[in-house]
Every structure is written in structure tokens, then in C-alpha cells.
C-alpha positions, 0 to 999 in steps of 0.5 A: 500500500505504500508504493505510488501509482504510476500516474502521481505527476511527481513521478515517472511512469515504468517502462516496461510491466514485467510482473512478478520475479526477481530480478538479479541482473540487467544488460545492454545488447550493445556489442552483440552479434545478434539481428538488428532488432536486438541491438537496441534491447536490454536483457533484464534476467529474472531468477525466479521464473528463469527468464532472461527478457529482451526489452525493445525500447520504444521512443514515447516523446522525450521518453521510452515504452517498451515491449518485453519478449521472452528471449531465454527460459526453462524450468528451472533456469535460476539467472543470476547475471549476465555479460556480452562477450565477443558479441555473444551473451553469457549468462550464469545460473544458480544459488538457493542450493541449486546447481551453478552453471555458465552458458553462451548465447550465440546468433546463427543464422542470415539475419543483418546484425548490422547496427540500427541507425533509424532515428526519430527525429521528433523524438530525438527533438523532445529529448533534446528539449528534457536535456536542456531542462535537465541542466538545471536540475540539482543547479541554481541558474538565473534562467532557469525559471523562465526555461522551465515555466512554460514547459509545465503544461506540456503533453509530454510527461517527461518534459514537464517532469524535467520543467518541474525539477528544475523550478524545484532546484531553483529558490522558492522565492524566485517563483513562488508568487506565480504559481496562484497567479498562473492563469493555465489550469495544468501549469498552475496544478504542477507549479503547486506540486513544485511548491508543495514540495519545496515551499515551508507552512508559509505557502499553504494558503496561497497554494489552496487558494490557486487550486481552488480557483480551478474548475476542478469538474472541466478538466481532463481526467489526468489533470484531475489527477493531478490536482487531487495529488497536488492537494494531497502533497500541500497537506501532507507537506505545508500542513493542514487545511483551515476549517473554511478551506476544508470545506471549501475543498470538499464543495469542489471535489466532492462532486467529481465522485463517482468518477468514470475513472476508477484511479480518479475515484482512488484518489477522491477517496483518498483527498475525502478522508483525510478531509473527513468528508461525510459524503465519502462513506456512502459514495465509496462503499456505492463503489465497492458493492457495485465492483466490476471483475478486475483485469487480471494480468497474463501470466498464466504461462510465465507462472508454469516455469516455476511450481513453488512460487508460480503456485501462489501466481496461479491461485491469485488468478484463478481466484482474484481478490477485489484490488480495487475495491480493497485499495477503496476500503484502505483508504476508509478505514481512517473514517471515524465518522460519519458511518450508518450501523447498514455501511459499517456492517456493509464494509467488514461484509465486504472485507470477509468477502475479499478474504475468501480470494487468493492474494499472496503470502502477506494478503491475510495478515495485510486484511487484518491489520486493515480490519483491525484499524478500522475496527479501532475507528468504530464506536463502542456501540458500533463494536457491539452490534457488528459481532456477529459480522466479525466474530469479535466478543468486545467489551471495552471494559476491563474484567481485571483488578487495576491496581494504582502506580508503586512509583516511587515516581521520577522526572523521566526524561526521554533518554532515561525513560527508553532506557527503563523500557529495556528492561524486561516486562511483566504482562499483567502489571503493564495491563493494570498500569495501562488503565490506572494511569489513564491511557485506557481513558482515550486509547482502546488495545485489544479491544479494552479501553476508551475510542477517544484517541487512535486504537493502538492495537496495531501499533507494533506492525508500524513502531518501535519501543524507542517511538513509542516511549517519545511519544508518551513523553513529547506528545506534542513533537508528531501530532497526527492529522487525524488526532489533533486538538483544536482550538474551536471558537463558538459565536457566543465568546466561547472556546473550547479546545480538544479533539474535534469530531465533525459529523456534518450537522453537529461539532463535538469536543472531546476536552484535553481532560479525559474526565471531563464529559465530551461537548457537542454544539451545532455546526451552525454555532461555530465561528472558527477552527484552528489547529493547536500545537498541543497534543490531547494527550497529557505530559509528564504521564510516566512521572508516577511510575519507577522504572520497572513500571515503564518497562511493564507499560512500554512491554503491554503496549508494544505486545499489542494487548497480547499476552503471547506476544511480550517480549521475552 
């Protein structure tokens, strides 16, 4: 879930797709005495489906496609390198236990092996015109602005790739004021992407104000995507969107979805939560039960050449889990409001469904700890009433004796706390001092404990005990999007502050004390919301314990709540 698609604009789209393998060596058929048309190629070797490829480079603009044709393989033929010698190609075989070996690929036959000397002369131009933008990657240069700014809206991807990368090299002040101000729809989307990716906090606003005059519906469907990237770089880079902006975003987005696209659909989904956009629930999972058989990729043959690994390829296409709709549910699972009791049912249906497919050695654990977060985001009444879906007997409430800190407690610092943590755990007593110490008051683990805050459950997939001890005692050094506090300033004067939840009709705020009972005020009565620079979660939390307290809690949290899992 982590890997981009090819069609985010600050990237650069594959070559060639080869599909599954291992790739153990790539090289140029430059010097081989074969037929012409191998003289361009690139022979990429693939150990775990025995293939040595032959790429055919394509001219596309200033760039290359390619076409892969299977040019040696057997089963087995584990390749491991190769190299051209006297014009032939010699490539080697083995390891894993298997038997070593080196081979020579010879040409015999009528065919001309003269050397290719075509040229396409457009395509030689647009490369030409990326290499003079090139030079400015990496360099400041005074022309540099005025080469690369009209090359940002041009129909050649790796031009304006390069136009990009080289505004990025130059000072942000040099250009920054242009980007709101630029009038082309394309060049002001990949002028923003440049800022969101060079500028400072300083140029969120003038960022969301450029991409909000834009007529986000009359666009192309590629320049949608770009767009809906650009907003996703300028939060993720130059911080969170105001309320007022939030809502302003959401008004011209929300629209578009459902698009006819289904990447376009993606990242809609994707820009929608991370607003917190009520409409998104109902429209995503309109898209997940209205799912189309996927497209499933050819490699039937090329999984024969290989009985362990090939396995595993013939049963994912032989039963195909729902990608798309997966990647739809992902995205979901960060929603914490907004659902009907019919579309929270609906969705861990979905996920139990999906779970019947054939995906890989990781495609169930990668489900769980999907299904996990997503449960970690439902109400505690939404918990309850969905056990019969996914088979979870939940009761928040601790059915143990919890017991008040020993201490006798400390100023820790950070360096002495991660220091405590090393020492060897104890189950129960982290499990006891989890709720007498209040972080069972907002975060729930294993099904114990408050929803205020993020379920840690799935914290030791992602952290480590040196993570999770700072975050306890600087808890305002990395405050999740998801999870910060906010400063909300009602027209009648007052203010309240803590963890806002937005259910569209009504603002409710969960206060920074965990005692103190949540406040929930219509919409309507709302002036302002500002984020605040202070975590929810409260300082100086482990200053009542002693050091093998720490250890104790630190070893509960990082066992994920689960007893067979403390470290030893």
C-alpha cells in the first residue's frame, strides 16, 4: 500500500510491466552479434521464473515504452547475471542450493546484425528539449525559471517532469508568487506540486487558494489527477487545511465522485478522508458493492516455469481478490465518522468477502491489520452490534483488578525513560498500569479501553519501543492529522479546545481532560477552527511510575494487548 501509482505527476511512469520475479541482473545488447532488432534491447534476467527478457525500447516523446519478449527460459533456469562477450551473451545460473552453471548465447543464422541507425527525429527533438531542462536540475541558474515555466503544461510527461525539477532546484522565492497567479489550469496544478514540495507552512494558503480557483469538474481526467495529488502533497507537506478551506475543498471535489475513472475515484477517496468528508462513506462503499471483475494480468504461462512460487501466481488468478475495491476500503478505514450501523456492517461484509480470494503470502495478515484499524475507528456501540459480522466478543471494559502506580515516581526524561523500557516486562502489571494511569481513558488495545484517541492495537506492525516511549513523553513533537486538538471558537465568546469530531450537522469536543464529559454544539454555532500545537494527550504521564513500571507499560503496549506476544 505504500508504493505510488504510476500516474502521481511527481513521478515517472515504468517502462516496461514485467510482473512478478526477481530480478538479479540487467544488460545492454550493445556489442552483440545478434539481428538488428536486438541491438537496441536490454536483457533484464529474472531468477525466479528463469527468464532472461529482451526489452525493445520504444521512443514515447522525450521518453521510452517498451515491449518485453521472452528471449531465454526453462524450468528451472535460476539467472543470476549476465555479460556480452565477443558479441555473444553469457549468462550464469544458480544459488538457493541449486546447481551453478555458465552458458553462451550465440546468433546463427542470415539475419543483418548490422547496427540500427533509424532515428526519430521528433523524438530525438523532445529529448533534446528534457536535456536542456535537465541542466538545471540539482543547479541554481538565473534562467532557469523562465526555461522551465512554460514547459509545465506540456503533453509530454517527461518534459514537464524535467520543467518541474528544475523550478524545484531553483529558490522558492524566485517563483513562488506565480504559481496562484498562473492563469493555465495544468501549469498552475504542477507549479503547486513544485511548491508543495519545496515551499515551508508559509505557502499553504496561497497554494489552496490557486487550486481552488480551478474548475476542478472541466478538466481532463489526468489533470484531475493531478490536482487531487497536488492537494494531497500541500497537506501532507505545508500542513493542514483551515476549517473554511476544508470545506471549501470538499464543495469542489466532492462532486467529481463517482468518477468514470476508477484511479480518479482512488484518489477522491483518498483527498475525502483525510478531509473527513461525510459524503465519502456512502459514495465509496456505492463503489465497492457495485465492483466490476478486475483485469487480471497474463501470466498464466510465465507462472508454469516455476511450481513453488508460480503456485501462489496461479491461485491469485484463478481466484482474484477485489484490488480495487480493497485499495477503496484502505483508504476508509481512517473514517471515524460519519458511518450508518447498514455501511459499517456493509464494509467488514465486504472485507470477509475479499478474504475468501487468493492474494499472496502477506494478503491475510495485510486484511487484518486493515480490519483491525478500522475496527479501532468504530464506536463502542458500533463494536457491539457488528459481532456477529466479525466474530469479535468486545467489551471495552476491563474484567481485571487495576491496581494504582508503586512509583516511587521520577522526572523521566526521554533518554532515561527508553532506557527503563529495556528492561524486561511483566504482562499483567503493564495491563493494570495501562488503565490506572489513564491511557485506557482515550486509547482502546485489544479491544479494552476508551475510542477517544487512535486504537493502538496495531501499533507494533508500524513502531518501535524507542517511538513509542517519545511519544508518551513529547506528545506534542508528531501530532497526527487525524488526532489533533483544536482550538474551536463558538459565536457566543466561547472556546473550547480538544479533539474535534465533525459529523456534518453537529461539532463535538472531546476536552484535553479525559474526565471531563465530551461537548457537542451545532455546526451552525461555530465561528472558527484552528489547529493547536498541543497534543490531547497529557505530559509528564510516566512521572508516577519507577522504572520497572515503564518497562511493564512500554512491554503491554508494544505486545499489542497480547499476552503471547511480550517480549521475552
Amino acid at each position: 500500500s505504500g508504493k505510488w501509482p504510476s500516474y502521481y505527476e511527481d513521478s515517472l511512469p515504468p517502462v516496461v510491466e514485467i510482473g512478478p520475479g526477481s530480478p538479479t541482473g540487467v544488460v545492454s545488447a550493445e556489442g552483440a552479434k545478434f539481428p538488428t532488432r536486438y541491438q537496441d534491447a536490454i536483457f533484464a534476467l529474472d531468477w525466479t521464473f528463469g527468464t532472461i527478457y529482451a526489452v525493445h525500447l520504444q521512443p514515447d516523446g522525450a521518453g521510452y515504452t517498451g515491449v518485453a519478449e521472452h528471449f531465454v527460459y526453462s524450468t528451472p533456469l535460476p539467472v543470476t547475471d549476465a555479460v556480452i562477450v565477443n558479441g555473444d551473451l553469457i549468462f550464469t545460473v544458480g544459488g538457493r542450493g541449486t546447481q551453478s552453471a555458465m552458458f553462451r548465447v550465440s546468433y546463427v543464422g542470415h539475419e543483418p546484425t548490422d547496427t540500427p541507425k533509424s532515428v526519430d527525429k521528433l523524438a530525438a527533438a523532445a529529448r533534446e528539449k528534457r536535456q536542456s531542462l535537465e541542466q538545471y536540475h540539482a543547479h541554481q541558474d538565473d534562467a532557469a525559471v523562465a526555461a522551465a515555466w512554460p514547459e509545465l503544461n506540456n503533453e509530454d510527461r517527461f518534459i514537464r517532469y524535467a520543467a518541474r525539477v528544475a523550478l524545484e532546484s531553483q529558490p522558492v522565492d524566485s517563483w513562488s508568487s506565480k504559481v496562484y497567479k498562473e492563469p493555465d489550469p495544468r501549469s498552475r496544478i504542477v507549479a503547486t506540486i513544485a511548491l508543495a514540495r519545496s515551499g515551508t507552512s508559509s505557502h499553504r494558503k496561497s497554494a489552496i487558494k490557486g487550486l481552488l480557483a480551478l474548475p476542478a469538474e472541466s478538466l481532463q481526467e489526468s489533470d484531475q489527477l493531478k490536482l487531487l495529488r497536488a492537494y494531497a502533497l500541500t497537506f501532507l507537506r505545508l500542513g493542514r487545511p483551515t476549517e473554511l478551506e476544508r470545506e471549501a475543498i470538499v464543495a469542489q471535489i466532492d462532486p467529481l465522485l463517482p468518477s468514470k475513472s476508477g484511479d480518479v475515484n482512488t484518489e477522491l477517496i483518498r483527498v475525502l478522508t483525510y478531509l473527513q468528508a461525510p459524503s465519502v462513506i456512502a459514495k465509496a462503499m456505492q463503489l465497492i458493492r457495485e465492483a466490476k471483475e478486475p483485469e487480471l494480468p497474463d501470466w498464466g504461462e510465465l507462472a508454469t516455469r516455476n511450481a513453488n512460487y508460480g503456485g501462489t501466481v496461479l491461485q491469485m488468478l484463478n481466484n482474484h481478490p477485489p484490488t480495487r475495491e480493497i485499495g477503496y476500503a484502505f483508504i476508509l478505514r481512517n473514517m471515524r465518522s460519519g458511518w450508518t450501523l447498514g455501511e459499517r456492517r456493509s464494509y467488514f461484509e465486504f472485507l470477509n468477502r475479499a478474504a475468501k480470494a487468493s492474494g499472496g503470502a502477506s494478503y491475510t495478515g495485510y486484511l487484518q491489520r486493515l480490519r483491525d484499524e478500522a475496527l479501532g475507528n468504530c464506536s463502542n456501540e458500533e463494536r457491539a452490534a457488528l459481532e456477529n459480522v466479525t466474530g469479535e466478543n468486545f467489551n471495552p471494559t476491563p474484567d481485571f483488578a487495576v491496581s494504582a502506580p508503586k512509583g516511587p515516581g521520577q522526572m523521566w526524561t526521554l533518554e532515561k525513560a527508553i532506557e527503563a523500557a529495556r528492561a524486561k516486562p511483566n504482562f499483567e502489571n503493564g495491563r493494570s498500569l495501562y488503565f490506572s494511569v489513564k491511557c485506557g481513558n482515550c486509547h482502546r488495545l485489544r479491544g479494552l479501553g476508551g475510542n477517544i484517541g487512535p486504537d493502538l492495537t496495531s501499533v507494533p506492525n508500524k513502531f518501535d519501543s524507542r517511538y513509542v516511549v517519545q511519544a508518551i513523553v513529547e506528545p506534542s513533537k508528531d501530532i497526527s492529522d487525524q488526532y489533533g486538538s483544536s482550538v474551536v471558537l463558538l459565536e457566543d465568546g466561547r472556546i473550547l479546545t480538544g479533539l474535534t469530531v465533525n459529523d456534518g450537522e453537529n461539532i463535538t469536543v472531546y476536552p484535553m481532560n479525559p474526565d471531563e464529559r465530551p461537548i457537542t454544539v451545532p455546526r451552525a454555532e461555530v465561528d472558527a477552527i484552528r489547529n493547536s500545537k498541543v497534543s490531547q494527550m497529557p505530559m509528564e504521564l510516566l512521572n508516577s511510575l519507577n522504572a520497572q513500571e515503564i518497562a511493564d507499560l512500554v512491554g503491554y503496549v508494544m505486545a499489542g494487548g497480547d499476552a503471547g506476544k511480550i517480549r521475552k
